[in-house]
GURO-814104 format. One line per 5 residues: number of its first residue (from 1); for each residue x, y, z of C-alpha. Coordinates in steps of 0.25 Angstrom, whole numbers, plus 5000, padded with zeros to 4 digits. Example, Ala and Ser with C-alpha at 12.3 -4.5 7.8 and 13.67 -1.06 7.14 Angstrom:
! GURO-814104
1> 5049 4982 5031 | 5055 4996 5029
//
This chain:
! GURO-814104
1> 5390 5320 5390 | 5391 5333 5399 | 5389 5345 5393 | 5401 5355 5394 | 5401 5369 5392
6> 5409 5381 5389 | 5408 5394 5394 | 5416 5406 5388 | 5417 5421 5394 | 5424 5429 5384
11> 5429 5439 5392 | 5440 5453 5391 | 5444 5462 5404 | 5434 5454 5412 | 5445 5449 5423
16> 5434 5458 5434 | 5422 5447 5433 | 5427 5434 5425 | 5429 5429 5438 | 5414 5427 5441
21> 5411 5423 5427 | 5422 5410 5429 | 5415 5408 5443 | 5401 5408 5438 | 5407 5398 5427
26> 5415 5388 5439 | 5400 5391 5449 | 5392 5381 5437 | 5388 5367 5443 | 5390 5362 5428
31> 5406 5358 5429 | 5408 5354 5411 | 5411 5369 5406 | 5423 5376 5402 | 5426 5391 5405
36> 5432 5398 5392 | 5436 5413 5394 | 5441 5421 5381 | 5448 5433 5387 | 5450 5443 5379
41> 5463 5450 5380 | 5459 5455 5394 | 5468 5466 5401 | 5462 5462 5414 | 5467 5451 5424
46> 5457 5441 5417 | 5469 5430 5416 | 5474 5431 5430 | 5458 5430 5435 | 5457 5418 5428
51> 5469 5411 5431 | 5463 5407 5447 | 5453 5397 5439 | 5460 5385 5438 | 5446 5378 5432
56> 5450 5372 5420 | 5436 5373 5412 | 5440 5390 5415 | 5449 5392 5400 | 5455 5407 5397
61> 5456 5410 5385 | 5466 5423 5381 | 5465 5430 5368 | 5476 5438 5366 | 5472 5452 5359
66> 5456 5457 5362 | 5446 5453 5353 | 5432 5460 5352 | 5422 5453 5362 | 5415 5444 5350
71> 5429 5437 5348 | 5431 5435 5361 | 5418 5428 5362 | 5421 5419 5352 | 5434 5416 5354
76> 5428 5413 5368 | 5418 5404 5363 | 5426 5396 5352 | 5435 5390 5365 | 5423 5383 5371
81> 5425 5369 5371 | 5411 5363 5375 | 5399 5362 5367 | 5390 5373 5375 | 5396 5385 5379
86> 5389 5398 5388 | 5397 5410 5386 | 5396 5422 5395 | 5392 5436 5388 | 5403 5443 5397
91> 5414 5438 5407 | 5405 5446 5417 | 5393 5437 5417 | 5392 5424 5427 | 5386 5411 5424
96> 5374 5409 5434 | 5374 5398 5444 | 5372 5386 5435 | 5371 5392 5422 | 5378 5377 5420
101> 5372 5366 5429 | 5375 5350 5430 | 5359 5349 5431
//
């Protein structure tokens, strides 16, 4: 069996560089992850940033009132499907090129 993973980027206000996270994540040779981002409660355009990926491993996730950053990790964490999950520290970070590899 293949091994699938999760990768979750808890992220609030961080519509300025979420896009080169989500790019770093769909740039990986390995193709079995899913993408789960707990956003919470931004007031930036984060919603609309996402919305141009049509990826369907890319999952949003809205919370509807802020919550301090530990809850936002978990509650980002518990919606990971798979049985091995990377989590980035902060939406700013990018994974390097392969962090994830079919070799």
């Amino acid at each position: 069996m293949t091994p699938r993973f999760s990768i979750f980027i808890p992220v609030w206000n961080g519509a300025h560089w979420v896009s080169a996270a989500i790019e770093s994540v769909l740039a990986q040779t390995y193709p079995n992850w899913e993408l789960v981002i707990g956003d919470n409660a931004s007031s930036d355009d984060l919603k609309a940033i996402l919305s141009r990926y049509a990826d369907p491993r890319i999952q949003l996730h809205q919370w509807p009132t802020h919550t301090d950053v530990c809850e936002n990790f978990n509650r980002t964490m518990l919606l990971c499907r798979n049985a091995y999950s990377v989590a980035f520290a902060s939406s700013f970070r990018a994974l390097t090129i392969p962090a994830m590899s079919s070799r």
